[in-house]
C-alpha positions in Angstrom: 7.5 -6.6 -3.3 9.1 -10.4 -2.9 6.2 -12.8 -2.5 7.1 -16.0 -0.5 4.6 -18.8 -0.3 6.0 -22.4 1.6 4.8 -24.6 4.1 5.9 -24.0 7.6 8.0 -26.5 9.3 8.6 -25.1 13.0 8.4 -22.1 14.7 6.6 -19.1 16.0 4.7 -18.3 13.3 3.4 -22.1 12.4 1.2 -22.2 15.8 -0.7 -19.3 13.9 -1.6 -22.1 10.8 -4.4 -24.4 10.9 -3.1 -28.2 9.7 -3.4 -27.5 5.8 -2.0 -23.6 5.0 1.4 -22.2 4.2 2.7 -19.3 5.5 2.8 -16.0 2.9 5.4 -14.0 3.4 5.9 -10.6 1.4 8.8 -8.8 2.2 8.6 -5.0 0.8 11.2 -4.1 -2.6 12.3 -0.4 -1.0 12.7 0.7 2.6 11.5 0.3 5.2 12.1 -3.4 3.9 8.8 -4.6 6.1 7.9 -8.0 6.3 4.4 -9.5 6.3 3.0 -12.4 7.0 -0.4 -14.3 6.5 -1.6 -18.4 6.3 -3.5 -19.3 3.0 -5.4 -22.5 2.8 -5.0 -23.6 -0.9 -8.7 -24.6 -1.7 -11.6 -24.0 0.3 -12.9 -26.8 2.3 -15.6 -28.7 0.7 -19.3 -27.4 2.4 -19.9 -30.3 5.0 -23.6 -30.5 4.1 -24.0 -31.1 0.5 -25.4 -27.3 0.2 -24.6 -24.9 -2.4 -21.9 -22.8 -1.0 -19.6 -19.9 -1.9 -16.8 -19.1 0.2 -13.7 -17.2 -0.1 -9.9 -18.7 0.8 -8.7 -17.0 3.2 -11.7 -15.8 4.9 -10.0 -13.0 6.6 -6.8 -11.2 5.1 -4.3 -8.5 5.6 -3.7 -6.2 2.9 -0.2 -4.8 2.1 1.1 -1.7 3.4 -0.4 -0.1 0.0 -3.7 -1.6 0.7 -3.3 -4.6 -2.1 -5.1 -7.6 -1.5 -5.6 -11.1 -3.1 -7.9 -14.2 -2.5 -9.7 -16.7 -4.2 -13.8 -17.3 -4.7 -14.6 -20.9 -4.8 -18.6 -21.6 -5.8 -19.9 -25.6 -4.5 -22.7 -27.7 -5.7 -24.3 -25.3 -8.3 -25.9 -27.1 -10.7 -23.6 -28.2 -13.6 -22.3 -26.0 -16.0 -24.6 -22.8 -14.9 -23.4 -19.3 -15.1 -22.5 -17.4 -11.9 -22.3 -13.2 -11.9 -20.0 -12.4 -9.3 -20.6 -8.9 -7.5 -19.5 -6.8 -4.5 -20.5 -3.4 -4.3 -18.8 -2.5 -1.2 -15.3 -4.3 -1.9 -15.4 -2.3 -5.2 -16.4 1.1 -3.8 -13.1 0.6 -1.4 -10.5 -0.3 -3.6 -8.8 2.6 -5.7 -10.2 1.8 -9.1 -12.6 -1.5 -8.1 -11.6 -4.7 -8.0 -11.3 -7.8 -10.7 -14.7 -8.8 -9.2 -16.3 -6.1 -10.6 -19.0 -7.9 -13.6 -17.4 -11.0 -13.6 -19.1 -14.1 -14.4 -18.0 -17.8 -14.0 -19.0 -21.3 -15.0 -19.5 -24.1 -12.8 -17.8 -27.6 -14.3 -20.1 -30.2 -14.3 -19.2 -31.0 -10.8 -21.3 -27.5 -9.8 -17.8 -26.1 -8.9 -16.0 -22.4 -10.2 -13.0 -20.6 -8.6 -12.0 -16.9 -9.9 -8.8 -15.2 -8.1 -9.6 -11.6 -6.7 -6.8 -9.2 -6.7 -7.0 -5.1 -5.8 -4.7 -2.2 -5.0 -5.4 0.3 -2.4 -8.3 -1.2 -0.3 -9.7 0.1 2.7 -9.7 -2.6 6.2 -13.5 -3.7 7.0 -15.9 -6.7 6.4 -17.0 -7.0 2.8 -20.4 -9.1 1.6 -19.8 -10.7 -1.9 -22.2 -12.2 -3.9 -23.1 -15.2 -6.5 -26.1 -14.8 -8.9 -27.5 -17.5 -11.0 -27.5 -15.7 -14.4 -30.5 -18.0 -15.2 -33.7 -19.2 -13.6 -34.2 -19.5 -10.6 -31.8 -16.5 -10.5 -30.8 -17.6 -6.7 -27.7 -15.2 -5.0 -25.4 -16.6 -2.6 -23.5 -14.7 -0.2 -20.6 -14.6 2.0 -17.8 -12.7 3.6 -14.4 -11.2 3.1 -12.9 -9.4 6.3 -9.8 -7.5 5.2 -7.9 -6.8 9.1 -5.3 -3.9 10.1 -2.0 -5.2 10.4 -0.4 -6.1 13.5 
């Protein structure tokens, strides 16, 4: 599969894009030679609040034709330099042989920020809850969602 990432100038598919993503094309290596396309927003928003956050970028993707997906975890305003387990039961049960979020851990910098790129083969289209543990006290998990969409 050719990958394709570029900001979108004009057309059809731009009005699609919020101000700030590119357009993701992948165009499949052997027939039927399909096409698809998705926005990515390179770096998750900074939380508005101030709050310890975790989010993912994009929120909402469509997998490949074979089910293979890719996204990024970004973790805001943990405290500096902790270490984060990330963990989702669910997306790992649905994706042929887990994902790379399966017993991963992360640091935050001393800015309370970590990122950690998520990719899978095979995955099955539903909403998915992933989680962010504090591998020391007070042990708090955060929480938020990946929705992996049907084609159109």
């Amino acid at each position: 599969m050719r990958v394709l990432a570029r900001p979108l100038r004009a057309g059809r598919r731009r009005r699609r894009l919020r101000r700030g993503q590119v357009l993701v094309e992948a165009t499949e290596a052997q027939t039927p030679f399909r096409t698809h396309y998705t926005g990515l927003e390179i770096g998750a928003p900074r939380p508005a609040s101030g709050a310890t956050a975790l989010v993912t970028s994009p929120t909402s993707t469509v997998p490949t034709t074979d089910g293979d997906i890719a996204f990024v975890v970004d973790g805001w305003n943990f405290p500096s330099n902790v270490k984060v387990g990330l963990e989702s039961t669910g997306l790992n049960a649905a994706c042929t042989g887990g994902t790379s979020l399966r017993r991963t851990q992360a640091t935050a910098d001393r800015n309370g920020r970590f990122t950690v790129a998520v990719v899978r083969k095979g995955c099955v289209t539903v909403a998915y809850q992933l989680e962010a543990t504090e591998m020391q006290t007070p042990f708090k998990t955060y929480t938020t969602t990946l929705t992996l969409s049907e084609s159109k």
